[in-house]
C-alpha positions in Angstrom: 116.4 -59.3 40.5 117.2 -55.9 39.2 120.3 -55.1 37.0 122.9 -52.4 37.9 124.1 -50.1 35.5 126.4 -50.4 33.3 128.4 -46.9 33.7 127.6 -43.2 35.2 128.2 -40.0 33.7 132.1 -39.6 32.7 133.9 -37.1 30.7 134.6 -39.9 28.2 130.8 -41.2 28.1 129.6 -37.3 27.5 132.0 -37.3 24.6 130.4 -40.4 23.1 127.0 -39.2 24.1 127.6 -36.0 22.4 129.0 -37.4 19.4 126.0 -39.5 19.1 123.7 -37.0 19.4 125.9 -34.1 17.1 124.0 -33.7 14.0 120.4 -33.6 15.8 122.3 -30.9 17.8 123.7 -29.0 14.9 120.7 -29.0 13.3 118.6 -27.5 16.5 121.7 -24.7 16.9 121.0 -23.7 13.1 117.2 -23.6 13.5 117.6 -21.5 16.5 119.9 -19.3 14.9 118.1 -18.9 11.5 114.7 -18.2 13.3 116.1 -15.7 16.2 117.6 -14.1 13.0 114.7 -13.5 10.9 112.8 -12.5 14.4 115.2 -10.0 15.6 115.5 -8.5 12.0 111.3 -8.4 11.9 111.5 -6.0 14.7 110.9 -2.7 14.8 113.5 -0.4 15.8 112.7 1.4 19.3 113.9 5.0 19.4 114.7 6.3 22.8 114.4 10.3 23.4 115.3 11.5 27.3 114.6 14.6 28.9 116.9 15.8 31.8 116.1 18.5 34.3 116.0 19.5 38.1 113.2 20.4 40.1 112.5 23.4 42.5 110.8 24.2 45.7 107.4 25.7 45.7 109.0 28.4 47.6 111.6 28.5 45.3 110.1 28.6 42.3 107.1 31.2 43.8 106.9 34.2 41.8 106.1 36.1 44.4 109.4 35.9 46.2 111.3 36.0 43.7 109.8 39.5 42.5 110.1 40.9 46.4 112.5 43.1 46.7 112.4 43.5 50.0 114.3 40.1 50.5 118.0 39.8 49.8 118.0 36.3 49.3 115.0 36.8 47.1 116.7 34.4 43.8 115.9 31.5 42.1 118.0 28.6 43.3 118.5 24.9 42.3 118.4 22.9 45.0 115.4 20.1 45.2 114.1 18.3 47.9 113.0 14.3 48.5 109.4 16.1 48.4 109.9 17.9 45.7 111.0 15.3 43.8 108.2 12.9 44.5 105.9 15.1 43.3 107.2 15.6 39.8 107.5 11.7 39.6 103.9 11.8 40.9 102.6 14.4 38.3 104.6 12.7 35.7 103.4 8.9 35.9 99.9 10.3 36.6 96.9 9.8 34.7 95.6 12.8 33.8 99.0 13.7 32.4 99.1 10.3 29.9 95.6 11.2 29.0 96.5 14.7 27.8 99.7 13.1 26.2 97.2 11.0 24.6 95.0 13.1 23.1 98.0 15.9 22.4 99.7 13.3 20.0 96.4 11.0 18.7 98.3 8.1 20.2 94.5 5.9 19.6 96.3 6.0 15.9 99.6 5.8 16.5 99.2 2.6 18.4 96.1 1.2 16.4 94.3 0.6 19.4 91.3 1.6 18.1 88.7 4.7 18.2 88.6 6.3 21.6 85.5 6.0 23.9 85.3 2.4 25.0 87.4 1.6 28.2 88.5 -1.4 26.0 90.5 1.1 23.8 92.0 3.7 26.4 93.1 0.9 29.1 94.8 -0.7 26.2 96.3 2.8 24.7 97.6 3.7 28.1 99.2 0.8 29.2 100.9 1.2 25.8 101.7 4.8 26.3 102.9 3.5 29.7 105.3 0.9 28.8 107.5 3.7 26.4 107.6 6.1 29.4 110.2 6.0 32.0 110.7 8.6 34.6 113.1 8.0 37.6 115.5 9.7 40.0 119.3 9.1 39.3 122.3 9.3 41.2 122.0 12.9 40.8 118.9 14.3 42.2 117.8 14.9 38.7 115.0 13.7 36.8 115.8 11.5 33.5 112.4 11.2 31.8 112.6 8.9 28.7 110.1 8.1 26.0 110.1 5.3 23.3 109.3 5.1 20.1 109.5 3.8 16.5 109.1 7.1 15.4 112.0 9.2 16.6 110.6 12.7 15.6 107.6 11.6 18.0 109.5 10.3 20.7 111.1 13.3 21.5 107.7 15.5 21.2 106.3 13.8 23.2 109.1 13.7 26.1 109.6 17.3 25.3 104.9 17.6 25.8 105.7 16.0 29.3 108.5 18.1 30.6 106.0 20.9 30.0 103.0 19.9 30.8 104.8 18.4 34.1 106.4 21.9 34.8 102.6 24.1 33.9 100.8 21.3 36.6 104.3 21.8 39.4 102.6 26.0 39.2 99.4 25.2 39.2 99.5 24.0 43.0 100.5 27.4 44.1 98.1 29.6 41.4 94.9 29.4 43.4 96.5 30.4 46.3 98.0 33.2 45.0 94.9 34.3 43.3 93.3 34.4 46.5 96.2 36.1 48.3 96.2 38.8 45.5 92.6 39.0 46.1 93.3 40.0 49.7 95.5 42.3 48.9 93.1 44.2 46.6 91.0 44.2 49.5 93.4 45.9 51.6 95.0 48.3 49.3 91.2 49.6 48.7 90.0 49.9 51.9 93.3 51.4 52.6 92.5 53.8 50.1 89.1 54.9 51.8 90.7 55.5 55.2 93.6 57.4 53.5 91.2 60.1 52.1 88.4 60.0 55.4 91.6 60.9 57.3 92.9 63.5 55.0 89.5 65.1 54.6 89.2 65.0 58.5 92.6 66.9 59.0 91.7 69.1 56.3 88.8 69.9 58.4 90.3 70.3 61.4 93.3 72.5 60.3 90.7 74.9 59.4 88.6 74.9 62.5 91.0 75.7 64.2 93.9 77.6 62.6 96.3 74.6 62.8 98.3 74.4 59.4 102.1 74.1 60.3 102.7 72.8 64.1 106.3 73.7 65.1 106.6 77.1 63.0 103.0 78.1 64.2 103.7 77.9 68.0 107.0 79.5 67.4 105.3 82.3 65.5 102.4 82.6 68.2 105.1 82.8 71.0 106.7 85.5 69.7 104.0 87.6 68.3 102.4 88.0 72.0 105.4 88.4 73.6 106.5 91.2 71.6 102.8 92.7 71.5 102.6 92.2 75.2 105.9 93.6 75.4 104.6 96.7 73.4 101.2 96.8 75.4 103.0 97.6 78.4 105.6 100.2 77.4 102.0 101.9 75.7 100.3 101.8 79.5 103.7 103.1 80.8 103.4 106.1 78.7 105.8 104.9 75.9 105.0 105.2 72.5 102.1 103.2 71.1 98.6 103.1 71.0 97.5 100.8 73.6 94.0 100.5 72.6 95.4 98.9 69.3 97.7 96.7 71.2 94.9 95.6 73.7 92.9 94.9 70.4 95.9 92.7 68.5 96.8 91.2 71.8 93.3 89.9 72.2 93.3 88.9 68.5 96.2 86.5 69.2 94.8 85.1 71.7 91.4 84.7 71.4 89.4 82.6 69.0 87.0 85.2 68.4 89.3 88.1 68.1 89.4 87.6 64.2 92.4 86.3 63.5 92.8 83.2 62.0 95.9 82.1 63.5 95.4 82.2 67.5 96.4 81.1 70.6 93.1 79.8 71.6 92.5 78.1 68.6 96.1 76.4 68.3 96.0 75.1 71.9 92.4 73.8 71.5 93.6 72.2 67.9 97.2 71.5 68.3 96.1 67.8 70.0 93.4 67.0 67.3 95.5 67.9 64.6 98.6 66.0 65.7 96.5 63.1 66.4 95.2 63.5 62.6 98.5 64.1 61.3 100.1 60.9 62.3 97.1 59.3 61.5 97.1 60.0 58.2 100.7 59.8 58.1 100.2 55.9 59.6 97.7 55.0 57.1 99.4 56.5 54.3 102.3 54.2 55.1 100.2 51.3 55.2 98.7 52.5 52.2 101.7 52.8 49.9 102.9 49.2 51.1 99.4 47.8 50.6 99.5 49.3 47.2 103.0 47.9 46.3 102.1 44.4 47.8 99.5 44.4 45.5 100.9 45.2 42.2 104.1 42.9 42.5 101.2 40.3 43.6 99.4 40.9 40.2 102.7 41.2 38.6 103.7 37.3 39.8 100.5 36.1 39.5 100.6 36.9 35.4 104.1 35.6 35.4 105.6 32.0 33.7 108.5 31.4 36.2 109.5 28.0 35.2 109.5 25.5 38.2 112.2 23.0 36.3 115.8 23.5 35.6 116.0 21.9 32.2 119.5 20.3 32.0 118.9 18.3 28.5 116.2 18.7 26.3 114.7 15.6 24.5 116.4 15.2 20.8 115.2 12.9 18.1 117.7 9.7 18.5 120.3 9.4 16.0 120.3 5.1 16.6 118.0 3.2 17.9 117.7 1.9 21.4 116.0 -2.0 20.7 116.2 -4.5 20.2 119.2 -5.5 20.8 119.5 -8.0 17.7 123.1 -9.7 18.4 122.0 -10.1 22.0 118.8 -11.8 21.3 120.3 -14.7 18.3 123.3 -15.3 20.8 120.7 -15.9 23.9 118.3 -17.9 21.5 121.6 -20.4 20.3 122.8 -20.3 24.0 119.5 -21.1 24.9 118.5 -23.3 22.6 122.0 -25.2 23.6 121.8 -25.4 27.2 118.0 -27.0 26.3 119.2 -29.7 24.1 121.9 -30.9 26.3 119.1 -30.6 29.1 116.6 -32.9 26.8 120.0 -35.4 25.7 120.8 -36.0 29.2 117.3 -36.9 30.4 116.9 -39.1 27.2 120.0 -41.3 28.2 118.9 -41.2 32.0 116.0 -42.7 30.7 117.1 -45.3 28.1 120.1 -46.4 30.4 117.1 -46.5 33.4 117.9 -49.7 35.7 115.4 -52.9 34.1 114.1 -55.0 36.4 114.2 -58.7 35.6 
């Protein structure tokens, strides 16, 4: 025959439960709060240093657009993308950036974990170096990148390291590029160059061969020269005055590549094509030549140029309190804890002595 229970649970059987049990609870409470005392004052204060600062385009941000006068829009402007900033939170949580961080700031030291080498020692150092970093996206579309540290001088070096090294890595993706673009360029301007002078030399040549120099004023000035020594010509064969032997002579001069004179003509109808053709050749190619030439120093120009890729809003300063722990926080959640435990273990202890006994 088994025995019912006496009595449940009631407010006035948890008061005499309680009472019962006040002095073992006491005395748990004030262990819990004289040991999360001592352990929150053991630890180390955690200094927090943050770094604030928007990222550009590539195209933004490429010196060569930005030194192009050519384009009116041609400015630096703030204004990131979703791509843009996934790749400065991918260059700044990657490895070869907390490597370099590493090594920058002997961290193998700083953390104790031992001389570098073994993979023992750096897995251990970064996951250290990795649990003071934080670098997110906030509600702004800025980048908050925030380092920890007991050492407050170091924290912010090192955020301060990051923001740099993160900004010298966002220009290297477009440097090789460039380099092989100015490289291009060089090429053209040169070759450029060589086709400039052949052409030049070539209407040099041709201007004297035949008698070509100035175009419009030359076939004006032949025009009128044989009309008015025709003119003269006939008035001499009329019986007018003039000696039209001479004339005959001068005429035939003018007209006539191998009448002497340089300017004929002969020579000027059988040039006037070929040096016109040469003329805007060269004049063609030195166009092309001049912009080649300009493309290629502003090229060199940007391509020796720091533009900075990052827009910094806040630069990391040395914290003037520190960050962690949060001491009140942790005694108060070690007594509340340590409370809501003991009331836990009381319970079960009378569920258990107060258990139905079978007879």
């Amino acid at each position: 025959m088994v025995r019912a229970p006496q009595s449940r649970f009631s407010p006035a059987g948890l008061r005499t439960i309680f009472d019962r049990w006040k002095y073992l609870l006491g005395l748990a409470l004030g262990l819990a709060l004289v040991i999360s005392t001592v352990v929150a004052l053991s630890m180390p204060d955690i200094y927090s240093s943050v770094a604030i600062f928007l990222p550009s385009s590539i195209q933004g941000a490429d010196p060569d657009r930005l030194v192009d006068v050519t384009r009116g829009s041609a400015r630096l402007e703030v204004g990131a993308r979703a791509e843009d900033l996934d790749r400065i939170l991918s260059i700044g949580q990657s490895l070869p950036v907390a490597e370099l961080m590493i090594r920058k700031f002997n961290l193998y030291q700083h953390y104790d974990t031992g001389k570098p080498g073994s993979d023992a020692v750096e897995n251990k150092t970064l996951r250290e170096f990795a649990s003071n970093l934080s670098i997110i996206h906030n509600e702004r579309d800025a980048i908050e990148l925030t380092f920890q540290d007991e050492d407050k001088q170091l924290a912010a070096r090192i955020a301060n390291a990051m923001v740099t090294t993160i900004d010298s890595i966002n220009q290297q993706l477009t440097l090789e590029n460039r380099r092989n673009v100015l490289q291009l360029y060089r090429q053209s301007s040169t070759s450029l160059g060589r086709s400039y002078e052949q052409s030049r030399q070539a209407l040099i040549r041709a201007r004297r061969r035949y008698g070509v120099f100035g175009i419009k004023e030359q076939g004006r000035y032949l025009a009128k020269e044989i009309i008015e020594t025709e003119k003269e010509l006939r008035v001499a064969e009329g019986g007018g005055p003039g000696n039209a032997t001479a004339l005959r002579r001068a005429l035939h001069a003018l007209t006539s590549a191998d009448g002497g004179n340089v300017i004929n003509l002969e020579g000027w109808t059988a040039g006037n094509d070929s040096v016109t053709l040469a003329s805007d050749r060269l004049t063609d190619i030195q166009t092309r030549f001049i912009a080649a030439r300009g493309a290629y120093e502003q090229a060199e120009i940007a391509l020796r140029s720091r533009v900075s890729s990052l827009y910094l809003v806040q630069k990391a300063q040395p914290a003037t309190h520190a960050s962690k722990p949060l001491r009140p926080l942790i005694i108060v959640g070690a007594v509340l804890l340590t409370l809501a435990l003991s009331v836990v273990a009381i319970l079960l202890l009378e569920l258990f002595w107060r258990r139905p006994v079978a007879e």
